[in-house]
Kinemage of the C-alpha trace (Angstrom):
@kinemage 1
@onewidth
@group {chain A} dominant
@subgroup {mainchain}
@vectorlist {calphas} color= white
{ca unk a 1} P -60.385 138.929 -34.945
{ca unk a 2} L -63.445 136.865 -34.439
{ca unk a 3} L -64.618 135.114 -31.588
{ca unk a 4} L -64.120 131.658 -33.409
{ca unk a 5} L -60.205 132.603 -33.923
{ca unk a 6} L -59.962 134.334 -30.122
{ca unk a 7} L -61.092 130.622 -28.958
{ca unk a 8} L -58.749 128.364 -31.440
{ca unk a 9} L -55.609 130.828 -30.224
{ca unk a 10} L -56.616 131.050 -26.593
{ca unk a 11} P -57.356 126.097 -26.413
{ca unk a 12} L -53.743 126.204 -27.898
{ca unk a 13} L -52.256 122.876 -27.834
{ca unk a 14} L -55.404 121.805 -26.348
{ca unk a 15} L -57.555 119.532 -27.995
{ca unk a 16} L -61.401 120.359 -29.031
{ca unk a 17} L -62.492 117.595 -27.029
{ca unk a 18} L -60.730 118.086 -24.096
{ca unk a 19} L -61.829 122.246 -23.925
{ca unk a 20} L -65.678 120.866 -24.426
{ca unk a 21} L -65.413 118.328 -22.252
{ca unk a 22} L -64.426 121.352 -19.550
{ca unk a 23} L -66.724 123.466 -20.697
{ca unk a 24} L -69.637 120.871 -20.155
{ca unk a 25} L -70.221 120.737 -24.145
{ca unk a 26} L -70.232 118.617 -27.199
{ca unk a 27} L -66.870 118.689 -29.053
{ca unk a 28} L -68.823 119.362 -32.482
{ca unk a 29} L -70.795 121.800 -30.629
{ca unk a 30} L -67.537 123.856 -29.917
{ca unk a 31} L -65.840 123.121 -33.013
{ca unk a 32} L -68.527 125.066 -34.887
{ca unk a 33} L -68.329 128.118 -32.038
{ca unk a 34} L -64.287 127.812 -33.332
{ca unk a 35} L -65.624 128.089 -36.929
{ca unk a 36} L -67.643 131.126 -36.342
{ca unk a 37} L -70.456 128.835 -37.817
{ca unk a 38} L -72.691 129.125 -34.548
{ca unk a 39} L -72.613 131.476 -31.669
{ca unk a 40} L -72.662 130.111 -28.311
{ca unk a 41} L -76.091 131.067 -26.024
{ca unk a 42} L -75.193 133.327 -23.399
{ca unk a 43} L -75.088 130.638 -20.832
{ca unk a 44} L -72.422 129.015 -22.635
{ca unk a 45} L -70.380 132.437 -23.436
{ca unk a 46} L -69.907 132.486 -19.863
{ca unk a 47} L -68.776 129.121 -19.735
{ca unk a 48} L -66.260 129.388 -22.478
{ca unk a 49} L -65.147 132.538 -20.808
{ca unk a 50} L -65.100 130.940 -17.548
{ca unk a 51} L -62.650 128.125 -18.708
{ca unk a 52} L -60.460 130.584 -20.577
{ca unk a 53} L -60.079 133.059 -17.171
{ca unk a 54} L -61.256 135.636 -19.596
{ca unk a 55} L -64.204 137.986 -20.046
{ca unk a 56} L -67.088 137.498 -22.405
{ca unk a 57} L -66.289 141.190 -23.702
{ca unk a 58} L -62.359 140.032 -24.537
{ca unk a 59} L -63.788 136.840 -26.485
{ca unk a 60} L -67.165 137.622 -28.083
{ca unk a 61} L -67.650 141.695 -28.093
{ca unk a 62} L -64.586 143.812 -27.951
{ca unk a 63} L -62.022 145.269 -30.304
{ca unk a 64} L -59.589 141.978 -29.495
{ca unk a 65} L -56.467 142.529 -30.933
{ca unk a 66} L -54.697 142.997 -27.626
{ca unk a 67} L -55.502 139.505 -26.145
């Protein structure tokens, strides 16, 4: 699964804007990290990971079919 999919499955009911607007982004900034057009810097990773309670590994490295 990629890391665009792990993030639309892990906001969900949530809208875009309201999971950028936590993270301290731009909405179309995280709706292209959703569409696995654009990877996030690291500094954001650990934001997105942050928000989520998760670990960068679970959302952007790892084998993540057991989310």
């Amino acid at each position: 699964m990629s890391a665009g999919a792990i993030m639309r499955d892990l906001r969900g009911r949530r809208s875009q804007s309201e999971v950028a607007a936590g993270i301290g982004i731009k909405k179309s900034s995280y709706a292209m990290y959703e569409r696995d057009e654009r990877r996030p810097r690291d500094e954001v990773k650990r934001k997105i990971a942050k928000y989520f309670q998760k670990t960068e590994q679970e959302i952007f490295f790892a084998d993540n079919e057991h989310i």
